[in-house]
N, C-alpha and C positions, 0 to 999 in steps of 0.2 A: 802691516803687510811687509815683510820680511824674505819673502821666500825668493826672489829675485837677486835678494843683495849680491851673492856669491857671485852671479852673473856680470857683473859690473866691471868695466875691463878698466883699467888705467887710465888716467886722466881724465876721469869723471868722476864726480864728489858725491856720494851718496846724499839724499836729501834726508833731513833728521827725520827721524821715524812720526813726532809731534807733530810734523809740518805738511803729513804727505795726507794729501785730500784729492776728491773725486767731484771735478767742478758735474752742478746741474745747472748751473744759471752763473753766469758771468754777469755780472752788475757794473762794475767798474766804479768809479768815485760814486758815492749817495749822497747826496748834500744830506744835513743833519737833521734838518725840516721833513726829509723823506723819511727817516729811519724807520720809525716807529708804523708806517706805513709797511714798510719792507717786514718786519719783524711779525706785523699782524699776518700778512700775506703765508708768512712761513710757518706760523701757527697752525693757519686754516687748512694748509696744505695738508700739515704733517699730521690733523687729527683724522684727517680721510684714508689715509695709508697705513697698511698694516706692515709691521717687520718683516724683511724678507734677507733673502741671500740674494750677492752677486759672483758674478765667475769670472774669471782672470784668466787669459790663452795664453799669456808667454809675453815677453817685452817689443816692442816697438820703438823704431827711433820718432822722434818728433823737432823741429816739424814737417824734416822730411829724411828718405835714407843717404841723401846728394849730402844734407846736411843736420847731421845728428847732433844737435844741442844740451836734447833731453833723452833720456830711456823712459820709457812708462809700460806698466801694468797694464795692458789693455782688457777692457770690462765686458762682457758679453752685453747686448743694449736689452736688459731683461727689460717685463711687458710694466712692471711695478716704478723701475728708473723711468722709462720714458713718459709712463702716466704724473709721477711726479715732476718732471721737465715741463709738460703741455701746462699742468696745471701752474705752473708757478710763472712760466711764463705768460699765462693770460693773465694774471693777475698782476706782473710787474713789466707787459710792454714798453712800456715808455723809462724803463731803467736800464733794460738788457742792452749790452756790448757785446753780447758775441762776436766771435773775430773771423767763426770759422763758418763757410756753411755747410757741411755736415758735421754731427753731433757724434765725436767720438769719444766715448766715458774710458778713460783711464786716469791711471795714479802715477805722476810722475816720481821716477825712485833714483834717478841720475840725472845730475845735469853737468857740461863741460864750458871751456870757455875756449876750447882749443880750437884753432883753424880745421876744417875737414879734410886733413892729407891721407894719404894714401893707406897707410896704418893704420892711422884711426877708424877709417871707415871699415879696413878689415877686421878690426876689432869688434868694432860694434857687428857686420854682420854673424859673425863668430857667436855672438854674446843671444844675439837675436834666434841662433839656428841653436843652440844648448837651451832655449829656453821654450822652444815650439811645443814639447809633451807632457812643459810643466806647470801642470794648475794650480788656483788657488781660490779659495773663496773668502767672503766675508761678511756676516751677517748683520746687517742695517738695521739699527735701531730708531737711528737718530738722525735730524738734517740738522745741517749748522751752518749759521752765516760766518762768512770770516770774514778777519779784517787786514788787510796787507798794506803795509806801512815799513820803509826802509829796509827792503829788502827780505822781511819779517812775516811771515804769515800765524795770525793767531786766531782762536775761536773767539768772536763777539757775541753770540747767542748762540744754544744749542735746546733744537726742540725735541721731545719723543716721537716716534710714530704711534698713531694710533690712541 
């Protein structure tokens, strides 16, 4: 997912295109004894699900517009995402971290380290308002567990739908 980039104003670091995923379940540390528990979980899931698309409305700051950290992709919450979310989370309660309580599916495509001054945030609303009529879509094939280590995010297992 590319089509955002242009949008990205100045001191904020594009995220490698490898790296940029659409959390459905926040896990956080799995002890090693869990793994293969986790992995069944996302087996079972992903054979119940059939490929679908998701939709993209324009960028969002995160985790808020006072303080814009990240830019992301924001994902329309299709009825296929959220049926994969309920079901992975009944199967992995006792591992989920989420941080947030509501469930907003986006792809982060910027992140900054810069203090929120006054520019900046004109920027990003600027970045935000050019980006409002610009869609995107992406068609899911696949769920994948990652593994985030040193600042690092890679694919640890990747399942098919369906």
């Amino acid at each position: 997912m590319t089509n955002y980039d242009h949008l990205i104003p100045p001191g904020f670091k594009l995220v490698p295109v490898e790296e940029r995923h659409l959390v459905i379940v926040y896990l956080g540390r799995v002890p090693s004894y869990r793994l293969e528990h986790v992995v069944r979980a996302f087996a079972e899931v992903a054979r119940l699900h059939r490929p679908f698309t998701i939709e993209f409305m324009g960028l969002a700051p995160f985790p808020s517009a006072s303080k814009p950290r990240h830019l992301a992709a924001v994902a329309k919450p299709s009825p296929e995402l959220l049926s994969i979310r309920s079901a992975l989370r009944a199967r992995l309660v006792d591992l989920e971290h989420d941080k947030y309580s509501e469930y907003k599916p986006h792809v982060t495509i910027a992140s900054t380290r810069l203090k929120p001054d006054a520019e900046l945030l004109r920027l990003v609303e600027k970045a935000i308002k050019r980006s409002r009529n610009l869609r995107a879509s992406m068609y899911v094939t696949t769920v994948a567990l990652f593994s985030a280590e040193s600042g690092r995010i890679s694919v640890a297992k990747e399942i098919e739908l369906g």
